[in-house]
C-alpha positions in Angstrom: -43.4 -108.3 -40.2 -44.4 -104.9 -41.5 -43.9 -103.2 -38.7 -40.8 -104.8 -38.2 -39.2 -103.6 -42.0 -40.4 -100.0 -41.0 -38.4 -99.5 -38.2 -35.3 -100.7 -40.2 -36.2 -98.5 -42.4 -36.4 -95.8 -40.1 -32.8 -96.7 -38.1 -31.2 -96.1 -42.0 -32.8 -92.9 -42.6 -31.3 -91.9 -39.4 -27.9 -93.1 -40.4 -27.8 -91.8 -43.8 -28.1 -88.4 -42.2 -25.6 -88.1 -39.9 -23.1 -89.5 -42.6 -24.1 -86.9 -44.7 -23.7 -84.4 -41.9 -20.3 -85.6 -40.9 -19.0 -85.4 -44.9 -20.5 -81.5 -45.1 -18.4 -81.5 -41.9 -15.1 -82.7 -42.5 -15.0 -81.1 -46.4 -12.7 -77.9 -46.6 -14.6 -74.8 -46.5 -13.2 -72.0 -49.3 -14.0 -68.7 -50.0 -15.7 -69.6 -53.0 -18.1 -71.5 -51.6 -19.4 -68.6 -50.4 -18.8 -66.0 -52.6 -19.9 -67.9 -55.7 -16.6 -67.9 -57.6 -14.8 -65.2 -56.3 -11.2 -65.4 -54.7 -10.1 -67.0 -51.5 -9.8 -64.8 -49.0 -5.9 -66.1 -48.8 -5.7 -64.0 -52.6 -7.6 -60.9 -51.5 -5.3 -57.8 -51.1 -4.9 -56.0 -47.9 -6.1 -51.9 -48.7 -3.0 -49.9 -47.3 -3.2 -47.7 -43.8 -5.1 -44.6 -43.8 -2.9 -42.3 -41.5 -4.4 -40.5 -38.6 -3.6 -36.9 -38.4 -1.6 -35.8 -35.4 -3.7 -34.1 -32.8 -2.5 -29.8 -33.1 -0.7 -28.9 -30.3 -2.6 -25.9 -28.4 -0.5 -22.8 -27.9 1.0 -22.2 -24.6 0.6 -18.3 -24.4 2.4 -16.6 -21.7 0.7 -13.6 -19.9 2.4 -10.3 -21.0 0.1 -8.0 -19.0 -1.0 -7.5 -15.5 -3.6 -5.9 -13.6 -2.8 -5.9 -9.4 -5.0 -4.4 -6.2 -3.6 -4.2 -3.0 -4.0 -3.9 0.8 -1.1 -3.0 3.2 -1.4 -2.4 7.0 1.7 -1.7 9.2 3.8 0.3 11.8 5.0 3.8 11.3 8.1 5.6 13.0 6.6 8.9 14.9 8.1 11.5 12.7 10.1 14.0 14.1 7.8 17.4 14.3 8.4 20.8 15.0 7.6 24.4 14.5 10.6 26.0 14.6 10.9 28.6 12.1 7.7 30.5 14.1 8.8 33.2 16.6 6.0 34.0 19.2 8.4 36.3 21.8 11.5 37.4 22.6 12.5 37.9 26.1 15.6 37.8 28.4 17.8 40.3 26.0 21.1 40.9 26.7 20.3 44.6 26.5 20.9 47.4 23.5 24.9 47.2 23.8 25.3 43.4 22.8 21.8 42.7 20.8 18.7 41.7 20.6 16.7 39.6 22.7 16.5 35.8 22.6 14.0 35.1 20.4 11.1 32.1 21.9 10.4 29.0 20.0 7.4 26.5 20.5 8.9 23.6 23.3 9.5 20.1 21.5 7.1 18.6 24.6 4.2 20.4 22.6 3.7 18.7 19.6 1.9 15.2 19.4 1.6 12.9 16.5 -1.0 9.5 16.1 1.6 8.1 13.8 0.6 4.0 14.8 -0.8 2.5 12.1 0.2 2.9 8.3 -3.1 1.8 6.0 -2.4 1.7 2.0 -5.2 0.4 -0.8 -4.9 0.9 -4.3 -4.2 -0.8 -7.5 -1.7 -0.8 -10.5 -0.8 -2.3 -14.1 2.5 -4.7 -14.6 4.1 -6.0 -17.4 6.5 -9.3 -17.5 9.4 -8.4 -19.2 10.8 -12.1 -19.5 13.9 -13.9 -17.7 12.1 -13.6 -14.5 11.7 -9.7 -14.4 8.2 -7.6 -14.0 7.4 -4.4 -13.7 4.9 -2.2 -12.4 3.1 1.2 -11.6 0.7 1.8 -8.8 -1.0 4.5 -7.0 -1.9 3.6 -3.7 -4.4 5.7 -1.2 -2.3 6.1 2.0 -4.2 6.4 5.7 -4.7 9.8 7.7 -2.5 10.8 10.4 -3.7 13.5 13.0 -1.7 15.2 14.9 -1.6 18.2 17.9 0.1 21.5 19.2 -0.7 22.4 22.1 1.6 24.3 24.8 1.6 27.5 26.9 4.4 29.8 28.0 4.7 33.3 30.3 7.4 35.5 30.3 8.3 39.6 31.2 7.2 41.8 28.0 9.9 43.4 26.1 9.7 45.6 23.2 12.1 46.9 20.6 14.3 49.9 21.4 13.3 52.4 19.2 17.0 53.6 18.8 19.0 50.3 18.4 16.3 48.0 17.5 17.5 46.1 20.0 14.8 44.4 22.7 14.9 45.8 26.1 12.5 44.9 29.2 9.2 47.0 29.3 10.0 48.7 32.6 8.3 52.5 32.7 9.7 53.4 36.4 12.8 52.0 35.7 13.0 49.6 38.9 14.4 46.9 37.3 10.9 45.2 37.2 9.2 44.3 33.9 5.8 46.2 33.5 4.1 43.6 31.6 4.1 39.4 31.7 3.2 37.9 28.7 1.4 34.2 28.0 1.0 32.8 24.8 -1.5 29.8 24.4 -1.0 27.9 21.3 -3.4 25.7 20.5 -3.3 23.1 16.6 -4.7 20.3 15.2 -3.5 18.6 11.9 -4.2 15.9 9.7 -1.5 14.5 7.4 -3.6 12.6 3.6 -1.9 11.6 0.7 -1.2 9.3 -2.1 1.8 7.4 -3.1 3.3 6.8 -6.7 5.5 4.0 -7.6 7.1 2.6 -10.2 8.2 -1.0 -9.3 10.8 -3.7 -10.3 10.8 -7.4 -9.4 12.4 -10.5 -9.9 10.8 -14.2 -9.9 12.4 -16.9 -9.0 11.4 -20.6 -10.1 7.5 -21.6 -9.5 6.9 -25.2 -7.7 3.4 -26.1 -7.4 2.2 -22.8 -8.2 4.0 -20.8 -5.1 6.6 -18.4 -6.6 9.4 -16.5 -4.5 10.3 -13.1 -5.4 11.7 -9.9 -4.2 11.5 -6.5 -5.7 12.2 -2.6 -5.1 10.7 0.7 -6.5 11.2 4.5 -6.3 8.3 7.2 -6.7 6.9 10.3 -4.9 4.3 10.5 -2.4 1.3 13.7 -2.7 0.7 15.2 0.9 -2.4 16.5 1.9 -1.5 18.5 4.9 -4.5 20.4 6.7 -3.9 22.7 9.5 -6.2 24.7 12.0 -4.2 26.7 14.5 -5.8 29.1 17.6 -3.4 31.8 19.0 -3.9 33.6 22.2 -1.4 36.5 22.9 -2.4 37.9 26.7 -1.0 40.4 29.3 -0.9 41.0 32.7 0.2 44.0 34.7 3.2 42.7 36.5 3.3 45.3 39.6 -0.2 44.9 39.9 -1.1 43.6 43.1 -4.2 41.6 44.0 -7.0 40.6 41.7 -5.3 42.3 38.7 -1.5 41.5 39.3 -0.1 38.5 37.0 -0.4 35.0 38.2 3.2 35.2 39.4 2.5 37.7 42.2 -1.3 36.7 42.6 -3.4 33.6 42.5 -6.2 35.1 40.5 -4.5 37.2 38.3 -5.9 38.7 35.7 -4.9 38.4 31.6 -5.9 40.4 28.9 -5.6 40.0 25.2 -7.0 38.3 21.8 -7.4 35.4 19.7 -6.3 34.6 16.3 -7.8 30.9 14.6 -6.5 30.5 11.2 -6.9 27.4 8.4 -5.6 26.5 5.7 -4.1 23.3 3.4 -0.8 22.5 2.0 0.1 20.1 -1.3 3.5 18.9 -1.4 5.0 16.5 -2.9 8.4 14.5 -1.8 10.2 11.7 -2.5 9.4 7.7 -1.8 10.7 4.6 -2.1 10.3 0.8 -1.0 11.7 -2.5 -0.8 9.8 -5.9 -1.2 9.8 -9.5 -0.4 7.3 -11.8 -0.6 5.5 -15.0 -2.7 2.6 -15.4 -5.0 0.6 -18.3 -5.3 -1.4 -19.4 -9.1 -4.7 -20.2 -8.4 -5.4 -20.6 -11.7 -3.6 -19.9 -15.1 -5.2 -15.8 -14.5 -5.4 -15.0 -11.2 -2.5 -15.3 -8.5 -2.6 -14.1 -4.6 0.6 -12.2 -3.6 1.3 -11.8 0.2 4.5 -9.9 1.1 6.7 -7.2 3.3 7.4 -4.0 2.2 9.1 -1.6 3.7 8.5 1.9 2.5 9.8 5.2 2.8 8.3 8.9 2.8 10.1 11.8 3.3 9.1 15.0 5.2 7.0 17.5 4.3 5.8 20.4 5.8 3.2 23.0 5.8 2.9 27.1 6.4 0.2 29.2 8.0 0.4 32.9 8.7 -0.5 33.8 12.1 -0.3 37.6 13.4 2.3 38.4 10.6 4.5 35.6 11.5 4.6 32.2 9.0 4.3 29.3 10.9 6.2 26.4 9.0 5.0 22.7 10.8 7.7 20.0 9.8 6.9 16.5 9.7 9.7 14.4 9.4 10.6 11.1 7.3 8.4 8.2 7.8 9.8 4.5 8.1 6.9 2.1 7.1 7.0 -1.4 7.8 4.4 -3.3 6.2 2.3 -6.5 5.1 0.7 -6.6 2.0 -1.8 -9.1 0.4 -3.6 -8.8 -2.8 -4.6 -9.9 -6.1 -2.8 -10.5 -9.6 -5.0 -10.7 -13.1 -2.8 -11.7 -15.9 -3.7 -10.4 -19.2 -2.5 -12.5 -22.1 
């Protein structure tokens, strides 16, 4: 009987809490239930936005300044060259009633030029005007160029008449035969330096995806280096000489006579240049670029003067046509 009560007893314990858990359950739940009094949280006032400050835009500088360096490598035009203000001999004069002899010049078959390759390096400083337009300034170091004279003529010996001034034939005995050959050996090596000056203008057209178009001319001067080393031999040979000492035109082994004159010396000058451009750059990053283009580039003559045995020996190099390709490097400078 006891033990029977107790579990009743038990069973409504157990009842009596969940009814007590379902009421806590199903009553409304309010703010102030947990905040001991204070408002619901349906009352409490919203605190206004804080506004977030707009991020500052970063400046967009544009590069005003430029430093370039350059290589170019190309194809020259062989220059016209030529001697021919230098008289070495007169011969075959029309005698002392009509004038003076006919006076020799060096043969064009005697001069030689290694005028293949056209090498430039050097640098400059550019500025970007706006709208598309640049300028610049360089100097560029231009390759050597060697070159030869080398020839060899013979003819009868005449000399001045003493009366007319006129030249006449060498001929003592009077038997219509010259007295005297002459052979002139000419013998020069020359090396053409410089450096070229420009002042350059170009115009850029649109970039897309960092490759931009342009083309572009300039004007300047170019500073030769001309260097010159020249041997002379003057020689004689008795003409009506026969055997070992007649002249090679009446005798195999003839025999000449006569000296050597070796003179050096350099020349500055400076002449006129100018060039025309096209080609494309490509942004590798906001600084540096890579520019690859043609130029073509023109040098005019120049020449150079040596005195040899009281006669001035002017050596002409003509205008040079240059085509070339260049590649090199752009820094911006902002």
């Amino acid at each position: 009987m006891k033990v029977q009560m107790t579990r009743v007893l038990r069973r409504s314990a157990i009842t009596s809490a969940v009814a007590s858990a379902l009421a806590v359950l199903s009553t409304p739940v309010l703010a102030a239930d947990w905040g001991g009094g204070r408002e619901s949280y349906k009352d409490m006032s919203v605190p206004a936005a804080v506004p977030v400050p707009a991020p500052v835009p970063i400046p967009d500088f544009k590069p005003t300044w430029y430093f370039r360096f350059d290589a170019g490598l190309g194809v020259i035009n062989d220059p016209t060259i030529s001697d021919d203000e230098f008289v070495y001999g007169v011969d075959d004069g029309p005698g002392p009633i009509t004038g003076p002899g006919d006076e020799r010049f060096a043969d064009s078959s005697w001069f030689n030029g290694d005028f293949n390759t056209f090498l430039t390096l050097g640098g400059g400083v550019g500025y970007y005007v706006g709208g598309g337009w640049r300028v610049d300034a360089t100097i560029e170091k231009r390759s050597n160029e060697d070159g030869t004279v080398y020839g060899q003529d013979q003819y009868d010996t005449y000399a001045a008449d003493t009366i007319t001034g006129n030249y006449t034939i060498v001929d003592a005995n009077t038997n219509g035969v010259a007295d005297t050959q002459t052979r002139i050996t000419v013998d020069e090596s020359f090396k053409l330096d410089g450096t070229v000056w420009m002042a350059n203008a170009y115009y850029d057209f649109g970039t897309v995806r960092g490759f931009t178009p342009y083309i572009g001319g300039g004007v300047g001067f170019v500073w030769n280096e001309i260097g010159r080393t020249r041997t002379q031999t003057s020689e004689t040979c008795a003409n009506e000489a026969v055997g070992p000492a007649g002249c090679e035109t009446l005798a195999t082994n003839g025999t000449y006579t006569g000296t050597s004159v070796t003179q050096s010396d350099t020349a500055d000058r400076v002449t006129f240049a100018a060039a025309a451009m096209v080609g494309m750059s490509y942004d590798i990053d906001e600084i540096t670029a890579v520019d690859v283009g043609y130029r073509y580039l023109y040098l005019q003559g120049t020449n150079a003067v040596l005195e040899i045995n009281g006669e001035q020996t002017r050596l002409e190099i003509g205008d040079q046509n240059i085509h070339q390709v260049r590649a090199g490097l752009r820094f911006n400078v902002n």
